[in-house]
C-alpha positions as CSV (number, residue, x, y, z in Angstrom):
1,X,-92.4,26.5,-12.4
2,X,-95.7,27.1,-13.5
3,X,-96.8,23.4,-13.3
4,X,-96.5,23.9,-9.5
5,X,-98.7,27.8,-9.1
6,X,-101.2,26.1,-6.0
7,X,-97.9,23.8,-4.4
8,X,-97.2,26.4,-2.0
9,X,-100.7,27.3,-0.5
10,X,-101.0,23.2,-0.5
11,X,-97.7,22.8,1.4
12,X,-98.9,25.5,3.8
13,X,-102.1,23.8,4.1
14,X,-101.0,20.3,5.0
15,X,-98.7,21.9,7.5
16,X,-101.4,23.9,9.1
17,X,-103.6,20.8,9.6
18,X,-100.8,18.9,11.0
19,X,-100.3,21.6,13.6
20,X,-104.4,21.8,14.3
21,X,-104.5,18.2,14.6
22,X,-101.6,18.4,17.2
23,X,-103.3,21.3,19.0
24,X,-106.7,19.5,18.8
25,X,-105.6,16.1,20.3
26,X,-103.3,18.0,23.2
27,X,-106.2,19.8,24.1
28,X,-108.1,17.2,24.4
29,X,-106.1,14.8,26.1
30,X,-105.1,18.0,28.5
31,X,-108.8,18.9,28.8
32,X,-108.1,22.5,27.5
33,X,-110.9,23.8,25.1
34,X,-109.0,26.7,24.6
35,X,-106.1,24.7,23.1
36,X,-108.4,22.4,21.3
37,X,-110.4,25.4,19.2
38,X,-106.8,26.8,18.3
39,X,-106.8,23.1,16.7
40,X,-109.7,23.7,14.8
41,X,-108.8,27.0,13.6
42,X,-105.3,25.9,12.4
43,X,-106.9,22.9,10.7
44,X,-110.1,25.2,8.7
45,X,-106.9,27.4,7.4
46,X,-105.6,24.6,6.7
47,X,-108.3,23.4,4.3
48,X,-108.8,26.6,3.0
49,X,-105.0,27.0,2.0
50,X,-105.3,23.5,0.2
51,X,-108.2,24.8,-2.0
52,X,-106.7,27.3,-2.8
53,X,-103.9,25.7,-4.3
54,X,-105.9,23.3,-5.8
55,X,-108.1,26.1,-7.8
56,X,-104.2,27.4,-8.3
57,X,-103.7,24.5,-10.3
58,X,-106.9,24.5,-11.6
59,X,-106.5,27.6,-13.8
């Protein structure tokens, strides 16, 4: 188990940037900003979990 200490926050990551991406290209095609920034957000935490995890591993 301790081979996999940043696997979680890089799970959670990839899942978040899915779900921005989703939001992000809705919004977009639906002409909602509002929708489209929720995108955004989603996908920076996102990229922040998978760094996270990464320096996880790192350690």
């Amino acid at each position: 188990m301790a081979d996999k200490k940043g696997m979680s926050d890089k799970v959670k990551g990839a899942v978040n940037k899915v779900k921005g991406e989703a939001k992000d290209q809705v919004g977009n095609a639906k002409d909602d900003q509002k929708l489209q920034q929720e995108g955004q957000k989603h996908k920076a935490k996102g990229n922040v979990q998978e760094e996270i995890g990464k320096a996880k591993d790192d350690k």
